[in-house]
N, C-alpha and C positions, 0 to 999 in steps of 0.2 A: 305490185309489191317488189318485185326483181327487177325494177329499174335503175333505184338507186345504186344495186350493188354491180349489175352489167355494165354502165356507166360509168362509175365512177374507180372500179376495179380490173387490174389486169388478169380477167379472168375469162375461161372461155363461155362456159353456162352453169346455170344456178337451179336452186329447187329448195322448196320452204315447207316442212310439216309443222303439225301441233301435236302433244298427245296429252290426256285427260288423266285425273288422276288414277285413275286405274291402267295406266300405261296404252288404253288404246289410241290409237295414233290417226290423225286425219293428213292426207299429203294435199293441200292447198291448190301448188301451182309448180311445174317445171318449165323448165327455158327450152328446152328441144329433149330428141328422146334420149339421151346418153345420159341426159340431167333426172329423166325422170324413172330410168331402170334402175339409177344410185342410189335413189328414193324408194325402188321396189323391193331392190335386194333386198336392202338394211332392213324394209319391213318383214320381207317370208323369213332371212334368215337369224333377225333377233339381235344383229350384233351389226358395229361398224363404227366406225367416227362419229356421226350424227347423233346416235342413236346414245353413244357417251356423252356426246355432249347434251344432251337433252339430260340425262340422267344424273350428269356429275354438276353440272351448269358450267365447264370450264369450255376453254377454245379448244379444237384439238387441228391442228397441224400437219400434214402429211407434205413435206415440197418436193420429194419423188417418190411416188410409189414404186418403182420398179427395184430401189434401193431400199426401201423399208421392208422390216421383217414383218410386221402387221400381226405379232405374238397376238396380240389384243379381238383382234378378232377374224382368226386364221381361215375359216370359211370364206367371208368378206372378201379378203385376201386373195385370194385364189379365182374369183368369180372376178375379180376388178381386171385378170389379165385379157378377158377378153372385150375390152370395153378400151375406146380411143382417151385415157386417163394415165395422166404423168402427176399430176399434184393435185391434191383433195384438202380441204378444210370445212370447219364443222364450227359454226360459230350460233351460242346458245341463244335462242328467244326471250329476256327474263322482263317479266310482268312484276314489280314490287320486288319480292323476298324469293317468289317462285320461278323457276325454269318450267314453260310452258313448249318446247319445241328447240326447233334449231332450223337455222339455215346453211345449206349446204352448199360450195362454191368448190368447181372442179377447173384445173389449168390441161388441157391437150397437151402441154409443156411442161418439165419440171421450173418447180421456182419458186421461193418460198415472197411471201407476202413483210413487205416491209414495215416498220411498227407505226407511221403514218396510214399506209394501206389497212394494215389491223386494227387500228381504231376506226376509220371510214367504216369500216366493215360492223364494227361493234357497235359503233352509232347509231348505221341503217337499221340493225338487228333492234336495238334498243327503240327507236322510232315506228318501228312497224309491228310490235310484239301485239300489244292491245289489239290491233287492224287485222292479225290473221288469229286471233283468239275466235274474235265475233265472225270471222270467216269460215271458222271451224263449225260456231257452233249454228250457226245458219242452213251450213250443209248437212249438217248434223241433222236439223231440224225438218231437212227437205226432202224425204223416204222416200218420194215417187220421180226424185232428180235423176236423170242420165249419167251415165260414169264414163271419163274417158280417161285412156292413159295418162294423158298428161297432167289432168288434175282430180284425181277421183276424188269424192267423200266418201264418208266413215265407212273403212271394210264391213259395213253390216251382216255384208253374206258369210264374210270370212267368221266372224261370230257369233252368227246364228248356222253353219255347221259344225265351229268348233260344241255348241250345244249340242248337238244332235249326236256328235261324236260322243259325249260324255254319257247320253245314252246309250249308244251302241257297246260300246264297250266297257259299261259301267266303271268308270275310274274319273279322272278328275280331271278339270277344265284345262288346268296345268298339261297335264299328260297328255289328255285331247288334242290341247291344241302345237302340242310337238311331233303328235303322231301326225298330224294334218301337215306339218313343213315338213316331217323327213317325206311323207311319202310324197309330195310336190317336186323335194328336188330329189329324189330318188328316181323318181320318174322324168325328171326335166322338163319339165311342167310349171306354171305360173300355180302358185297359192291359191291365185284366183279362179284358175280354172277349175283346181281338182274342189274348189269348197262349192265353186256353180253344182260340179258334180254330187255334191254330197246332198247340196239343199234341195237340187231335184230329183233325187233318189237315185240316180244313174249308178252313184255309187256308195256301197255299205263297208265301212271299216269292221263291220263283224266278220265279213267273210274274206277279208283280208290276212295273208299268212302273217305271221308275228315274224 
């Protein structure tokens, strides 16, 4: 599915999520690992380009990061300066009337994307939307599937301790599952590790200081 946009854009690598009407989100495929921490971030930390654009259904444009304020999503922002990224864009997945995901396309270069280049792009996006839908819900469907960085399926862990949290600390899935990303990047930590930790009891957000 990241072919047409490697190819046919000046861009250096790419990374394609879905996410389902209840905002949980499946990450498909990344181009190398730079493409797929972009993908990670935006998931533990909730916020980013992609993650607008899946939500607003518009393109969102970044042609230097190092010059942009990144108001929008000021965490995001800060976690990109260690990562080899000069220009990021966020161009929406749209199935019919619905925004289904987005794909994401990062330059190691500042430079913004020409409006021949921006339709190419919107094209691909519009061509391949349906393709990583059923891609989704495939992996979705495959519980005993292997996860690797670069294309997991559906964080299931990540949501079945955000559950577990909501028992533990009787409050709500919301709030759970915020306690589970501060304390990930409080500890600088992957989302993924600290929710392994939580599903195999390693560790308890009860006994955890507020």
């Amino acid at each position: 599915m990241l072919v047409p946009f490697l190819t046919a854009l000046p861009i250096t690598g790419a990374f394609i999520s879905v996410s389902d009407a209840s905002g949980r989100q499946s990450s498909l495929c990344s181009s190398d690992p730079v493409a797929a921490r972009l993908d990670e971030l935006q998931f533990e930390l909730g916020e980013g380009p992609q993650r607008e654009a899946t939500r607003t259904g518009a393109v969102v444009l970044i042609d230097d990061v190092a010059e942009s304020s990144h108001a929008r999503w000021p965490v995001f922002g800060m976690a990109l300066r260690e990562l080899d990224v000069a220009a990021l864009f966020a161009i929406p997945l749209v199935l019919g009337a619905v925004t289904v995901g987005a794909v994401g396309l990062y330059r190691s270069i500042p430079g913004s994307l020409t409006d021949q280049e921006l339709a190419t792009a919107t094209a691909a996006a519009s061509a391949i939307a349906s393709v990583a839908v059923r891609h989704a819900l495939a992996a979705a469907g495959e519980h005993g599937a292997p996860e690797s960085s670069a294309a997991p399926a559906m964080r299931r862990e990540i949501h079945q301790a955000t559950g577990m949290i909501v028992v533990q600390l009787e409050t709500t899935a919301t709030i759970a599952y915020s306690r589970l990303f501060a304390h990930a990047f409080g500890s600088e930590r992957s989302v993924h590790d600290v929710a392994h930790d939580v599903v195999s009891r390693q560790l308890n957000f009860e006994t955890l200081p507020e």
